[in-house]
N, C-alpha and C positions, 0 to 999 in steps of 0.2 A: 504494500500500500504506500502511495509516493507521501513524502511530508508536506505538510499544512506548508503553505507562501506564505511569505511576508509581506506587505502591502507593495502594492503596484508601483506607488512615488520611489519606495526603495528598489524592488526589482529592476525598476528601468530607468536608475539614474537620476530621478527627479527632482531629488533633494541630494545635495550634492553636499558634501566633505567642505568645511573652514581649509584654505588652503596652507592656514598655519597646525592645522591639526596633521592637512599631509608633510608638510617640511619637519615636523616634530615625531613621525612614524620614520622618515629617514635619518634620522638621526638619535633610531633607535639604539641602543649598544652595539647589537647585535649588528644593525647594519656599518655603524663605524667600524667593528672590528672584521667585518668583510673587507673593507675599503684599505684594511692595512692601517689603520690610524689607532694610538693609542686613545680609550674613552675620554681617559683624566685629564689627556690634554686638549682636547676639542671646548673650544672657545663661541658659548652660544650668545647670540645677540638676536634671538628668535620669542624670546619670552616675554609675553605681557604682564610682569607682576611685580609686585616692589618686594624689596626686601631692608628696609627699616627693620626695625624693630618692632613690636608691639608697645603698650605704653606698661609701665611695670605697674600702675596703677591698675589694670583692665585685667591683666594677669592675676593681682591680687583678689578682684572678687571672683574669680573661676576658684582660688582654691578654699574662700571663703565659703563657698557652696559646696565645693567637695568635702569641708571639714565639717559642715552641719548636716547630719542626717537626716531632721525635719526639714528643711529647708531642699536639703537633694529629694524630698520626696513631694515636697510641693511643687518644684516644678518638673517635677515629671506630670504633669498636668498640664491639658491644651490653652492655650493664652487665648484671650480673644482673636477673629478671624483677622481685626484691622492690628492686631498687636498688641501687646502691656500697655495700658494706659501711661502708665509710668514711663514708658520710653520713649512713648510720644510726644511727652509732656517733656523729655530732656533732649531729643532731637527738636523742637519747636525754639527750646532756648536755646538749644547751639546755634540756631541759626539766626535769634533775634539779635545773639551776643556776635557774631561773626561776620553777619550777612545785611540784619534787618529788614527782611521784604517784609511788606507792606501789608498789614493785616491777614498773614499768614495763621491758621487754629487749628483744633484738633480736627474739626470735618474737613479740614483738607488733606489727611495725614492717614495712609495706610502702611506698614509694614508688611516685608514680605519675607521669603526665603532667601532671595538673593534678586539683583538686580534684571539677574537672564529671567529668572523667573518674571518678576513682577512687566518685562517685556513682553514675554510670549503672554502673556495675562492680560497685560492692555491694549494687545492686536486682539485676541477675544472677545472683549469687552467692546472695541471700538470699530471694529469692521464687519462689514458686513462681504458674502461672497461677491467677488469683481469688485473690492474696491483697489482704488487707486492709491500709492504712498511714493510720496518723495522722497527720497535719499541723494542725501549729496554725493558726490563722485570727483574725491573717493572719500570714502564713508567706513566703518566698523564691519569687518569681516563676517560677524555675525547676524546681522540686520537681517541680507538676504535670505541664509539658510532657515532663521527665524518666522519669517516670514510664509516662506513655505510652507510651514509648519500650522498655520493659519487656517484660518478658513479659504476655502475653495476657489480658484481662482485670484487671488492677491497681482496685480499687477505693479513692479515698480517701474516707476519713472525717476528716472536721474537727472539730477538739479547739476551741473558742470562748474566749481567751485577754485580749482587749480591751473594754471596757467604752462602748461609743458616745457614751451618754450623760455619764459621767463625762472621757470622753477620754483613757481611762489604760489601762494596762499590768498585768496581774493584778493588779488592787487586791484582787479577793475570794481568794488562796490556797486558800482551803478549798474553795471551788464549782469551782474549777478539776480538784483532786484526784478530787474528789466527779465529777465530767463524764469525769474518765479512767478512774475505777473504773469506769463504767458502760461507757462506751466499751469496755474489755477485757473484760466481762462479754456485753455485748449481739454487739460485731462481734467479736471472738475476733482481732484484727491481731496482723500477723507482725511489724510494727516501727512505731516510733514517730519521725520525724525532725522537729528544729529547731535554731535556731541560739542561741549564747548569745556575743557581742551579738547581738540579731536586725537581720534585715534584711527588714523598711523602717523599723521601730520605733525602733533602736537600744538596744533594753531588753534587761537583763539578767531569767534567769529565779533566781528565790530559790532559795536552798539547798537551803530545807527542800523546796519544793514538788521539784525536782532528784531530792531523796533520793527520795520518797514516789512520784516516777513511776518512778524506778528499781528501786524495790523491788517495785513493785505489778507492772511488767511482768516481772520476775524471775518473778513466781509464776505471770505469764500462759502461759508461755513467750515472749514478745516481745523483740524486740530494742530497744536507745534508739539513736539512732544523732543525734551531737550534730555539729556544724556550728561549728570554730572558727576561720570564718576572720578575724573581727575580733578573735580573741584580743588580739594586741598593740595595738590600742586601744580597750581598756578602759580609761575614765576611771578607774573606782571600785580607790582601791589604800589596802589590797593587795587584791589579786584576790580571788576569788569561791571559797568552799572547792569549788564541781563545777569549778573549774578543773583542777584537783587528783585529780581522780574518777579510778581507775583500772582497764581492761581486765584487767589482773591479778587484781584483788576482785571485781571484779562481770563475770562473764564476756559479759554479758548486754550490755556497752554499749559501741558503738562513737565512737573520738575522728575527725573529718576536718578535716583541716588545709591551709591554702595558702599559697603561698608569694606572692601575688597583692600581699594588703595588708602581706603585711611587711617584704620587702628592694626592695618596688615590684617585683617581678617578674612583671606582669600578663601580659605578651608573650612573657615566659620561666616557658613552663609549665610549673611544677612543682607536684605536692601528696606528703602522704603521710597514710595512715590507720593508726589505732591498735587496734586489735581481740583477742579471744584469740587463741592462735596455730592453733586449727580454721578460724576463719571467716580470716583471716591468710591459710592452704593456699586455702583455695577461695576466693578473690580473686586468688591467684598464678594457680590456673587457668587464670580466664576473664583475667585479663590476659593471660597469655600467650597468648591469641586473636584480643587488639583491639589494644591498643599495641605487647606483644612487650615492650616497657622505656621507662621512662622517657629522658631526651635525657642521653645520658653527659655533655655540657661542661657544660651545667646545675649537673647532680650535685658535680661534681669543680669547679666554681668555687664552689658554694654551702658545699661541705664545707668546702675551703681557706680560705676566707673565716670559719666557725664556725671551725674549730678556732684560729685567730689570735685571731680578736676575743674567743672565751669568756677565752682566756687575759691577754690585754691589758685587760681590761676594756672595750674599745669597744662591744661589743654592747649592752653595759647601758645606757651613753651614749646610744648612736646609739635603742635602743625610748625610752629616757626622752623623749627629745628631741623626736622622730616623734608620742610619744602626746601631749605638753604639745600639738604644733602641733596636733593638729585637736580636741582638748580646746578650745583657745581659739577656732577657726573652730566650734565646737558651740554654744558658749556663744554668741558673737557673732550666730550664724544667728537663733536662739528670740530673743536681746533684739530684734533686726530686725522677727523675723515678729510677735511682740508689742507692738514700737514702729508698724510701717505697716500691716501688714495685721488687728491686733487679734484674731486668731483664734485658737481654743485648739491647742496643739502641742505635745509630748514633750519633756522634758529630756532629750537625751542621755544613757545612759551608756558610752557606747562608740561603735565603728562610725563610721559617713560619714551618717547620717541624721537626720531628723525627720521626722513626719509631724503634720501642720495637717489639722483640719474645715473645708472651706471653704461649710459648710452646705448644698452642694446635689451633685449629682453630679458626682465628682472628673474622669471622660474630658470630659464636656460643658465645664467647669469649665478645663481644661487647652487644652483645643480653640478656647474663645473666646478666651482670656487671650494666648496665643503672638503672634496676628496684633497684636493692642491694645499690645500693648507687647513685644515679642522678648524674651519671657522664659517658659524650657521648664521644666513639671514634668513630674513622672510621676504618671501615675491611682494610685489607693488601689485601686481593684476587681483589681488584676490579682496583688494577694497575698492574697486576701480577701475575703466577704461584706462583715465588719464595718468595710473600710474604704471602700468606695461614696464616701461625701460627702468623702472623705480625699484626699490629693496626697502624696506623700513627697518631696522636699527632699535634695537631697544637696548637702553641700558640701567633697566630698572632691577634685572635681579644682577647686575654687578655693580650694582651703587653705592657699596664699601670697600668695590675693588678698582682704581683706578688706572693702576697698572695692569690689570687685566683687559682693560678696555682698549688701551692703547697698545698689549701686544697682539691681541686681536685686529683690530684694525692694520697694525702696521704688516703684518702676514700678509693680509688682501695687497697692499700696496704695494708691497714688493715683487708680492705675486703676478701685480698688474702691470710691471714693470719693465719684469721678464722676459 
């Protein structure tokens, strides 16, 4: 008797592979020690994740709850679907104390699992089959596969944000606005998502352009739905006034937030989203279908932890501290890739990234370089048309190591040299 298929999207290629998840299968052990190359020494620049520290305060209420047995048995109990009120109430003040948008409350404020999650959650919640979604180009690797994953028929439409020739980041603001108007005019999209820091970029989006897409989708009916999980490494201070943008004013625009890059909690998944409090209910809905809640010890170590550190002042400390570090692992990368490998790249403003032209096709480009010298990027094509001849760069989990970064890159350089 033949075995049960798998769905048809998977059989026949439909949902397709992150293409940092295929560059991180080759550069499995196993395939490096095919390749003739020692593991220990293969130099990756393919990783999106920091590696700071945690706060040692955040650490102390985990074992705080492991050392009380009433306490570890209380929360092994479901928390509410929107999350502990309690954490709510301390992610509201980190951001009154950090940020202050504008009549921001608890009915704007869900908690989730983790940010992927509360994403695939608010495509759920927000679209309908054939609707249309905007994605800048190039955009977050996972958006598309995301998407997919959606209801039935999801089409995107690509917003063109990067400039190939020049090597930059909206140099033209006006053609960019001008490409959105058209876009809401022509495909009628239900929502707009990207991130501000982006990622692979590391670029922040302008104010002005922020406003004028905000606005123009306000009158489309469309939703914005903004992606902050690099918020806390933001170079540029003080921060960005759509930092600041608020669910309260513009009902129309969604905040999603992680807790991934900023207390290091990649592993301890947590996110929460900020929204009016209509789309807020119908996000509780559909969670309560997939998650049911967020992980209660999470919650109640992450809260305990905020509510001390706003008050002590360590919080402020510990982001100042966190953003200087990969501020200078940013800076150091670009003087690097411009010292050995001479190729055009991104300044930093934010984030774990760079992205370099390496003038020819970035998968080909990646694919040759790995064996030549044990050192991994990630392709440009798989956020993006417009990055093809691009590699993005990350140097967020060697951001204690800066002599690693530099003999990494200068490998490639040499190698390019050859």
């Amino acid at each position: 008797m033949p075995a049960p298929l798998v769905a048809r999207r998977l059989r026949e290629g439909q949902l397709k592979q992150s293409p940092i998840r295929e560059i991180m299968k080759l550069a499995d052990r196993r395939n490096i020690v095919a390749m003739g190359l020692d593991p220990d020494d293969v130099i990756s620049f393919a990783g999106g994740w920091v590696a700071h520290e945690a706060p040692a305060g955040l650490r102390a209420e985990y074992g705080a709850v492991a050392e009380d047995p009433t306490l570890f048995h209380e929360l092994g109990a479901y928390s509410p679907t929107r999350g502990l009120p309690r954490l709510r109430d301390a992610l509201l003040a980190v951001d009154r104390t950090f940020y202050g948008t504008d009549g921001l409350s608890d009915e704007h404020l869900l908690v989730g699992a983790s940010s992927t999650q509360l994403t695939h959650t608010l495509f759920t919640a927000l679209l309908d089959p054939g609707d249309r979604v905007v994605l800048f180009d190039p955009s977050y690797a996972n958006y598309g596969p995301q998407l997919e994953l959606g209801p039935a028929g999801i089409e995107i439409v690509w917003l063109p944000v990067f400039d190939t020739d020049a090597w930059a980041y909206m140099p033209d603001p006006d053609q960019i606005v001008s490409r959105f108007e058209e876009a809401l005019s022509k495909e009628q999209p239900r929502l707009v998502l990207f991130s501000s820091p982006d990622n692979p970029t590391s670029q922040l989006i302008r104010d002005d352009v922020f406003a004028q897409i905000l606005e123009l989708a306000a009158g489309a009916g469309c939703f914005v739905a903004v992606d902050f999980a690099y918020r806390a490494q933001c170079f540029d201070q003080p921060e960005p006034e759509h930092f600041a943008t608020s669910p309260a004013v513009h009902p129309n625009l969604i905040r999603l937030h992680s807790n991934s890059k900023w207390c290091r909690g990649l592993g301890r998944r947590l996110g929460w989203i900020e929204a009016a409090p209509e789309v807020v209910t119908a996000i509780e809905v559909v969670q309560q279908g997939t998650t049911l809640c967020p992980d209660t010890v999470h919650q109640h170590a992450l809260a305990a932890y905020l509510e001390k550190a706003l008050a002590d002042g360590s919080l402020r400390s510990y982001m100042d501290e966190t953003r200087a570090l990969y501020e200078r692992a940013a800076r150091h990368t670009v003087a690097c890739v411009r010292r050995y490998m001479e190729m055009p790249c991104l300044e930093p403003q934010g984030g774990l990234y760079t992205v370099v032209d390496v003038g020819r096709d970035g998968d080909d480009f990646v694919r040759d370089i790995l064996p030549k010298t044990g050192v991994i990027f990630v392709p440009g094509s798989g956020f993006g048309s417009s990055l093809t001849n691009g590699v993005r760069i990350s140097y967020g989990p060697l951001v204690n190591d800066l002599d690693r970064i530099e003999e990494g890159i200068r490998r490639v350089g040499e190698r390019l040299t050859t």
